[in-house]
ChimeraX commands (.cxc) that place a marker at each C-alpha (Angstrom):
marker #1 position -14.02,-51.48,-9.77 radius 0.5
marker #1 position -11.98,-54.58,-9.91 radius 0.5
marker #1 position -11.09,-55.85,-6.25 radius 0.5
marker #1 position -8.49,-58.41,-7.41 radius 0.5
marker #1 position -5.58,-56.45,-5.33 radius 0.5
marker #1 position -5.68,-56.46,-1.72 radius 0.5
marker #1 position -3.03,-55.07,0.68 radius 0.5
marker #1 position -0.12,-57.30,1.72 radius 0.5
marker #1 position -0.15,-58.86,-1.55 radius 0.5
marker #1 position 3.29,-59.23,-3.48 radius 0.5
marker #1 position 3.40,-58.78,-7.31 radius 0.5
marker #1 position 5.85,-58.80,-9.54 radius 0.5
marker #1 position 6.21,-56.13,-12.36 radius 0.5
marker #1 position 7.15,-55.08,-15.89 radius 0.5
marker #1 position 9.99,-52.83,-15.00 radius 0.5
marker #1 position 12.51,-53.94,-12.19 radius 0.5
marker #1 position 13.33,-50.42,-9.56 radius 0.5
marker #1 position 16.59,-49.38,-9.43 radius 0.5
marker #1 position 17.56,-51.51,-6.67 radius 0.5
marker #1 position 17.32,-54.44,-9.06 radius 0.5
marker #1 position 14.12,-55.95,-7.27 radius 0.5
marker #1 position 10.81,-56.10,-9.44 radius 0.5
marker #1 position 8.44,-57.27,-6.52 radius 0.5
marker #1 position 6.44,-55.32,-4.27 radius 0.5
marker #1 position 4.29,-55.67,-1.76 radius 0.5
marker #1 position 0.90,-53.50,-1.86 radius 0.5
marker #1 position 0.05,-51.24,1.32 radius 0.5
marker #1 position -2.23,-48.96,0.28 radius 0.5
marker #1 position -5.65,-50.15,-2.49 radius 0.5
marker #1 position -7.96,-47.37,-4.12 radius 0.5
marker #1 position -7.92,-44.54,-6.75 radius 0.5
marker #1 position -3.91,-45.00,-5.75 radius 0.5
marker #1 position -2.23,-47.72,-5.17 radius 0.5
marker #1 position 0.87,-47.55,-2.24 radius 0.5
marker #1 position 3.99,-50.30,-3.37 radius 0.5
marker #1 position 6.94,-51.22,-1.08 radius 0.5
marker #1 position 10.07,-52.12,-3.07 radius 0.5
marker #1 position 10.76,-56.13,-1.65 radius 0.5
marker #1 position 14.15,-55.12,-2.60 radius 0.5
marker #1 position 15.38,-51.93,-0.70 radius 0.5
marker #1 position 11.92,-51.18,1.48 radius 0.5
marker #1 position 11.12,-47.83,-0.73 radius 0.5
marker #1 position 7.55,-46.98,-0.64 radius 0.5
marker #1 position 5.97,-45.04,-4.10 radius 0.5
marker #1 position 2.18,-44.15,-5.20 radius 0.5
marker #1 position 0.91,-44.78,-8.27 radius 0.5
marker #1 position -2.32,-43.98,-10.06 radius 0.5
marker #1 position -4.66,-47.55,-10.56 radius 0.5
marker #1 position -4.59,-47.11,-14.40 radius 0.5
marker #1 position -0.36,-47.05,-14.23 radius 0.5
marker #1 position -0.59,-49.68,-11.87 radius 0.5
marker #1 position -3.15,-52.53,-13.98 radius 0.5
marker #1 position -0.83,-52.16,-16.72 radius 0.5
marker #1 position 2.35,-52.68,-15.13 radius 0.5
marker #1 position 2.05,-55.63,-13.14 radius 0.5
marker #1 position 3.16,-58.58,-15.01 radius 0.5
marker #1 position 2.18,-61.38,-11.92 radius 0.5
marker #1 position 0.73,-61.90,-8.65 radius 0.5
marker #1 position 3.61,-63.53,-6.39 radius 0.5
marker #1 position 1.84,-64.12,-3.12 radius 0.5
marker #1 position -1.68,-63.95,-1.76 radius 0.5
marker #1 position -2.41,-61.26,0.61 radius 0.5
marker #1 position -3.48,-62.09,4.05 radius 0.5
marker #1 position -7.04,-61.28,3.70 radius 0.5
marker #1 position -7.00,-63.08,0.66 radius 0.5
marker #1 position -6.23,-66.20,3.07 radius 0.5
marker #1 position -8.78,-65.42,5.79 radius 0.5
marker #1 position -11.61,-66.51,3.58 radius 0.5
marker link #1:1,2 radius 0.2
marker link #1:2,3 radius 0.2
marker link #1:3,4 radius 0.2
marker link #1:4,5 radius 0.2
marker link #1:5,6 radius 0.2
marker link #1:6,7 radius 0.2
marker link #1:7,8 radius 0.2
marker link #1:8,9 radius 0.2
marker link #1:9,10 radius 0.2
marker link #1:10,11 radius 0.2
marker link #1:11,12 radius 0.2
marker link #1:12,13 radius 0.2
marker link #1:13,14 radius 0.2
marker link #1:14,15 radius 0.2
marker link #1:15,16 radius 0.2
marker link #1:16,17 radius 0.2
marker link #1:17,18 radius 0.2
marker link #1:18,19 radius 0.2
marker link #1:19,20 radius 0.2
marker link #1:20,21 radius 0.2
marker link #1:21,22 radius 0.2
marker link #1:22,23 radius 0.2
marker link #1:23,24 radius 0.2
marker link #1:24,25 radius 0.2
marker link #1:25,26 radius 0.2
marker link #1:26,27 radius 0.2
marker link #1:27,28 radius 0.2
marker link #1:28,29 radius 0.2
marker link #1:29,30 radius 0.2
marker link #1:30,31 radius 0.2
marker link #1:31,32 radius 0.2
marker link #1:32,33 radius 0.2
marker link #1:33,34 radius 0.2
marker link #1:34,35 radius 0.2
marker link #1:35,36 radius 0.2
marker link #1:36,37 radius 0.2
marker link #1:37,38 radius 0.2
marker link #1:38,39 radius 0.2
marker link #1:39,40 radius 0.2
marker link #1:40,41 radius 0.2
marker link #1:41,42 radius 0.2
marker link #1:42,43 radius 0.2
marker link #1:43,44 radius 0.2
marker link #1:44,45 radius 0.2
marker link #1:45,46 radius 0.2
marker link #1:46,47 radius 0.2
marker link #1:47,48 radius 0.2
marker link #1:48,49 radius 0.2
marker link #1:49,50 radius 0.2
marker link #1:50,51 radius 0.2
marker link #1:51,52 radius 0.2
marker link #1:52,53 radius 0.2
marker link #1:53,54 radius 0.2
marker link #1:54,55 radius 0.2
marker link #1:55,56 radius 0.2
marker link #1:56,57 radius 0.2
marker link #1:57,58 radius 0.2
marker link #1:58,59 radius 0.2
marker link #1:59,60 radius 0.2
marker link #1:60,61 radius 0.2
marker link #1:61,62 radius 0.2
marker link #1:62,63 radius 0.2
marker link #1:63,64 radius 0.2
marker link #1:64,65 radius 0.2
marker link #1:65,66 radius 0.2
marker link #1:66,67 radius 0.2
marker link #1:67,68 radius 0.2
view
């Protein structure tokens, strides 16, 4: 399992939402992966395989990614 995600993190990808924003912040990491639209605050699930290959970039560092 690839542990290169971690919660709080904001990516940026392939597809913009509706709202016109195409970052998100990640809440939730596992089999599923929970996203919160930067843009407009909505809050979607997807699968991990959806999710690998549609993000295009990582934007910010989560903050356990900065507590090493």
């Amino acid at each position: 399992m690839n542990d290169a995600y971690t919660v709080g993190m904001v990516v940026r990808m392939k597809k913009a939402h509706p709202c016109g924003s195409d970052t998100w912040k990640i809440t939730r990491v596992g089999a599923d992966f929970g996203l919160q639209c930067c843009g407009c605050g909505h809050h979607v699930m997807l699968p991990r395989t959806k999710f690998e290959k549609a993000v295009r970039a990582v934007v910010t560092e989560g903050e356990a990614a900065g507590a090493k």
